[in-house]
ROKEGU-449023 format. One record per residue (C-alpha): residue number from 1; x, z negated, y. Coordinates in pm, whole numbers, plus 50000, padded with zeros to 5 digits. Each point is the difference from the previous one (the first is absolute). Example, Ala and Ser with C-alpha at 12.3 -4.5 7.8 and 13.67 -1.06 7.14 Angstrom:
<pts>
[1,[51230,49220,49550]]
[2,[50137,50066,50344]]
</pts>
This chain:
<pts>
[1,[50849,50016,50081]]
[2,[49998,49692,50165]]
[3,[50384,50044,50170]]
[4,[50199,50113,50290]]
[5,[49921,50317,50152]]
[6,[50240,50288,50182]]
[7,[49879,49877,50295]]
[8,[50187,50136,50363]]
[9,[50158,49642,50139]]
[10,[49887,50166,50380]]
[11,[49630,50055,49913]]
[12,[49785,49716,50025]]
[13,[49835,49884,49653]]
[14,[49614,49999,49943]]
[15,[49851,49694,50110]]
[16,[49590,49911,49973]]
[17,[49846,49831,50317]]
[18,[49637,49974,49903]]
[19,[49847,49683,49994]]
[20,[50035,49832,49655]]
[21,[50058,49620,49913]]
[22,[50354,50039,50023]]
[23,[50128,49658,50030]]
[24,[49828,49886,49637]]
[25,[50018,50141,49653]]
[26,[50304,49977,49755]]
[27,[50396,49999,50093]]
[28,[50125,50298,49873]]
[29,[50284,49788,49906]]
[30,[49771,49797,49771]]
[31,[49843,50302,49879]]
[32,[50371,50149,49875]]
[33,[50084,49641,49901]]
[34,[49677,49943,49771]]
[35,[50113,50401,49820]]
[36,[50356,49877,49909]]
[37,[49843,49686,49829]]
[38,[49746,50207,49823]]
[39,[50250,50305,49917]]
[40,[50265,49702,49809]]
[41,[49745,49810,49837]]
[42,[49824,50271,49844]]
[43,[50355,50158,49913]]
[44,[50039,49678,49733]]
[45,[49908,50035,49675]]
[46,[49909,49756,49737]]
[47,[50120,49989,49674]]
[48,[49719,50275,49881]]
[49,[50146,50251,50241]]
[50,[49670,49926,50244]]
[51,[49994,49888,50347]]
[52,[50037,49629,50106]]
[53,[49908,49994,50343]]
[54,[50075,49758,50281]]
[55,[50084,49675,49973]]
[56,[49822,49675,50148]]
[57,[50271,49978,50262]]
[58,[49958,50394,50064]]
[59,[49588,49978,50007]]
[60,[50038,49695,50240]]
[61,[50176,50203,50238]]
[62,[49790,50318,49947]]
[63,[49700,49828,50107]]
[64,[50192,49846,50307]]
[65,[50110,50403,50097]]
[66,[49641,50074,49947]]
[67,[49884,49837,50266]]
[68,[49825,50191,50346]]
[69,[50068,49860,50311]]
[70,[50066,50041,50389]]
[71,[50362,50090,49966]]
[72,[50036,50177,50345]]
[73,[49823,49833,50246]]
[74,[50228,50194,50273]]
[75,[49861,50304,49884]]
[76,[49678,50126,50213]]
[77,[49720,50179,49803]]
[78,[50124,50347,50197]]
[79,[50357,49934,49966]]
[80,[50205,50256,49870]]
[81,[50089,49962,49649]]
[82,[50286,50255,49799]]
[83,[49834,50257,49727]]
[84,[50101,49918,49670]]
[85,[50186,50319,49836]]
[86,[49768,50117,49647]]
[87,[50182,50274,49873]]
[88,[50243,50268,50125]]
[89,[50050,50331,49806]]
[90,[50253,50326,50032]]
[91,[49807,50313,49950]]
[92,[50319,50111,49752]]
[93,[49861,49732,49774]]
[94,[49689,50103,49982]]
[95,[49992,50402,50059]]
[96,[49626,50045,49934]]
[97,[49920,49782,50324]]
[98,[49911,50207,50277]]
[99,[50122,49888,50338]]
[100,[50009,50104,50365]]
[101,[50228,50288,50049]]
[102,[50395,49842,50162]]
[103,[49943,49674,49816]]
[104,[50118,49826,49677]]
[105,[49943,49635,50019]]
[106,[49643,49858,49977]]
[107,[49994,49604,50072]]
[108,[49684,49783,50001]]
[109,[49951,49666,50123]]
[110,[49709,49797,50022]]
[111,[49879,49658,50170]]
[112,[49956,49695,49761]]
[113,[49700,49928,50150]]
[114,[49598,50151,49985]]
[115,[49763,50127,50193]]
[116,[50087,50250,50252]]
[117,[49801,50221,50173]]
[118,[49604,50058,49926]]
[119,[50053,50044,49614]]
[120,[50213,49681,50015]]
[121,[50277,50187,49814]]
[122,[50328,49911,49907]]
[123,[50202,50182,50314]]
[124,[50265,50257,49821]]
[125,[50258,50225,50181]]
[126,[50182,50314,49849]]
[127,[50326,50128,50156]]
[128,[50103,50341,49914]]
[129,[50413,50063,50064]]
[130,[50266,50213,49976]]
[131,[50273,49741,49814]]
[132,[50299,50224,50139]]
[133,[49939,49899,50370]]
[134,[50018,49646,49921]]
[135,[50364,49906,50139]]
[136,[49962,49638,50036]]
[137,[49786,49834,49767]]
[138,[49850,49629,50111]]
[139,[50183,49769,49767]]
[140,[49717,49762,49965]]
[141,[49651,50026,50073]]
[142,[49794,49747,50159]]
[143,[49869,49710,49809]]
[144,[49661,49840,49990]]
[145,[49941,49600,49965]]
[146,[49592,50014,49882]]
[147,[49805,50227,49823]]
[148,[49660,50047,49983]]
[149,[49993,50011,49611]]
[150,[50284,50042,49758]]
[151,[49866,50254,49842]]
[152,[50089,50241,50284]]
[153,[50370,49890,49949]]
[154,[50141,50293,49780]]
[155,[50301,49885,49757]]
[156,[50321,50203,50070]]
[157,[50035,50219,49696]]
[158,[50147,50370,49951]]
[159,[49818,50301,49898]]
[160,[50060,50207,49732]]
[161,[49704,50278,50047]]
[162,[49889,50169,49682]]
[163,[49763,50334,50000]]
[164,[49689,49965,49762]]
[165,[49706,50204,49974]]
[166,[49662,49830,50095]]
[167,[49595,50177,50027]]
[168,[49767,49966,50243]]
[169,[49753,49708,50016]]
[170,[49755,50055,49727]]
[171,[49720,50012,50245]]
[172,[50109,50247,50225]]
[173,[50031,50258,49694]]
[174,[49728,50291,49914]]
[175,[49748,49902,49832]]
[176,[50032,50178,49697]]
[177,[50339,49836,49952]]
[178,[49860,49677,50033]]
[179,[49771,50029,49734]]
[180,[50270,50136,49780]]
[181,[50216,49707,50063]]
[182,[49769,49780,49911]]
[183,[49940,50136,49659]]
[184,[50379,50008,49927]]
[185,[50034,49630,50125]]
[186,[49975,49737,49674]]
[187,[49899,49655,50127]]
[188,[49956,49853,49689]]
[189,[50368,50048,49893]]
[190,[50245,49790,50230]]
[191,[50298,50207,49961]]
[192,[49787,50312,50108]]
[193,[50165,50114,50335]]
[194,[49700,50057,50278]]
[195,[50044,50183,50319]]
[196,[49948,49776,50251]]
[197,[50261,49738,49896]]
[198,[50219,50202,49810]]
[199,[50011,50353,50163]]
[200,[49832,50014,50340]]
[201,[50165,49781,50242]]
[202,[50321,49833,49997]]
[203,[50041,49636,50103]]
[204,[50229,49856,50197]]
[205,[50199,50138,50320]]
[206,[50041,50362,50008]]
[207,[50109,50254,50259]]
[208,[49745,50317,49985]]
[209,[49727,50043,49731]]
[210,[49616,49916,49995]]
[211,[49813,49732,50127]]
[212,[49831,49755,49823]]
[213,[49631,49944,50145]]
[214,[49912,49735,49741]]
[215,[49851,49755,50238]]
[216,[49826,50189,50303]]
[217,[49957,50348,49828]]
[218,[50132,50281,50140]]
[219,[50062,50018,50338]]
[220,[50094,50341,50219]]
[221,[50337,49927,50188]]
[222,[49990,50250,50329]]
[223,[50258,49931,50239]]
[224,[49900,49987,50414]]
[225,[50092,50360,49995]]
[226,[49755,50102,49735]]
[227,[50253,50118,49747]]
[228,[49945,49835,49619]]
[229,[50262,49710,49953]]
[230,[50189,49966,49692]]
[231,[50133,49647,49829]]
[232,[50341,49943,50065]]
[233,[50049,49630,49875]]
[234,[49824,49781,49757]]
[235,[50118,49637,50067]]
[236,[49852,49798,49643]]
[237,[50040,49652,49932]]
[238,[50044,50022,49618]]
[239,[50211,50308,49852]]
[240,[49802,49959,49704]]
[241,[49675,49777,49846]]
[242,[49860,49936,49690]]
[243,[49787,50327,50031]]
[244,[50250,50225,50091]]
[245,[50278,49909,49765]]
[246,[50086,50319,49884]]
[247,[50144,50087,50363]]
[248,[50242,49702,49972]]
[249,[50366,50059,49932]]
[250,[50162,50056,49619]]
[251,[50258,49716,50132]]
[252,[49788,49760,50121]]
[253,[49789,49975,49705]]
[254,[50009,49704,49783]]
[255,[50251,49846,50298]]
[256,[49887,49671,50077]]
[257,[50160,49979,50330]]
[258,[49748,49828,50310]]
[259,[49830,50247,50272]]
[260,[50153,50326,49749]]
[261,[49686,50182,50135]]
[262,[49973,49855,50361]]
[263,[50363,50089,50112]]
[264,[49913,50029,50372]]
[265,[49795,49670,50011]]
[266,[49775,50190,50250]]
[267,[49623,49931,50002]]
[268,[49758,50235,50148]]
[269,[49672,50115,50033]]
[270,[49643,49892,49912]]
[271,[50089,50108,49643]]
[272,[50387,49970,50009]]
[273,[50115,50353,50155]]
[274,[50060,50206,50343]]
[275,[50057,50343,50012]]
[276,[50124,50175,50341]]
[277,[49870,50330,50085]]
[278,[50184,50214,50261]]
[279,[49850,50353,50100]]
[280,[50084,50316,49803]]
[281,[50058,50254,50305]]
[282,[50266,49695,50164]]
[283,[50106,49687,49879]]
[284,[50112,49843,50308]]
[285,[49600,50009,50073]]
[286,[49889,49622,50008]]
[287,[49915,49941,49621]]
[288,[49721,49798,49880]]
[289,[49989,49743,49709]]
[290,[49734,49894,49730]]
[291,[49975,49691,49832]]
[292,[49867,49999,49639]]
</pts>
């Protein structure tokens, strides 16, 4: 997530030319900057074994790296900008992904900044490859000075995918099931599990599964060719909350590490996540998103 991508040093990378503010909004140095001081601060402990958090020196200069401004001026609102790479995944990782028949690499990147197009989405781009005809890799990709928020800028970090076994959203079920759940689920008793939270849909970013239609409902994904499209990436800002605990790693609980279940640093959506769709009868079909 977040890091360098197999990328073929004689094929141009993705770039984004629509017209955004791209002269103002945060360095991206400033935004990796303000993570380092965040990421040692939190990383002391006190004498109780808790947390202290940043200094006065460290908060000083935190709220001088928060600042917005017009840090590109040369930049024109239809310049082209460089794609920031999101997350890049082998399908020998993750054998229960589907993908398009003669590749093995999926890479998405994404601009860092809003509105494009008439749903004023974020603007994502999949690339399906075959790795083995990769000869010459680029050795670095492009870098961007300003981004439109930081919360687009993914944190480099590996992935080490792990198969669980999640339900469909409790209101896309029959009926008859629904009412059954909802005599087995205990409200009263805190430690009772519940389906929504604790068996339906798994937070955080996943390859494959259900989708989560907790803040529009659900919603019918066709593709332009009429086929049925299927999820193929959740992208969550939080692993893990305060309602869905029991999904959140044996290791990580009781750790009191900063950001333990925000690893990516990546904020999305109305309601925090953004699943991408791609069509069922071919992948390499343009592929929609939803924002929840």
């Amino acid at each position: 997530m977040g890091g360098p991508l197999l990328w073929p040093a004689d094929e141009p990378w993705l770039v984004c030319a629509a017209s955004h503010r791209k002269s103002r909004g945060e360095l991206l140095e400033n935004v990796r900057r303000r993570r380092r001081i965040l990421e040692a601060a939190w990383a002391r402990l006190g004498s109780d074994g808790r947390p202290i958090g940043p200094t006065d020196e460290e908060r000083d200069e935190l709220n001088a790296l928060n600042k917005r401004g017009n840090y590109a001026p040369e930049l024109a609102d239809d310049a082209e900008i460089p794609m920031l790479p999101v997350l890049q995944i082998f399908q020998r990782d993750i054998p229960g992904l589907e993908f398009p028949d003669g590749s093995d690499l999926l890479q998405i990147l994404w601009c860092p900044f809003d509105a494009h197009g008439a749903e004023k989405e974020i603007d994502v781009r999949l690339v399906w490859r075959n790795s083995a005809s990769i000869h010459e890799p680029l050795s670095m990709a492009p870098q961007l000075k300003v981004v439109g928020r930081a919360g687009y800028v993914p944190e480099p970090c590996l992935v080490d995918p792990e198969e669980i076994l999640e339900h469909q959203a409790f209101e896309l079920l029959p009926e008859d099931l629904q009412e059954s759940l909802e005599g087995w689920e205990d409200w009263e008793d805190e430690d009772a599990p519940h389906y929504q939270y604790d068996l339906s849909i798994a937070p955080g970013w996943k390859a494959g599964g259900f989708a989560s239609w907790h803040l529009t409902g659900p919603r019918e994904m066709l593709c332009d060719c009429g086929a049925p499209m299927r999820l193929l990436i959740t992208v969550d800002s939080k692993e893990w909350d305060n309602g869905s605990l029991s999904w959140r790693p044996v290791e990580d609980a009781g750790n009191p590490a900063y950001g333990l279940s925000k690893p990516t640093q990546v904020v999305v959506g109305r309601a925090g996540s953004l699943r991408i769709f791609v069509c069922t009868l071919d992948a390499s079909h343009p592929h929609k998103i939803s924002e929840q």
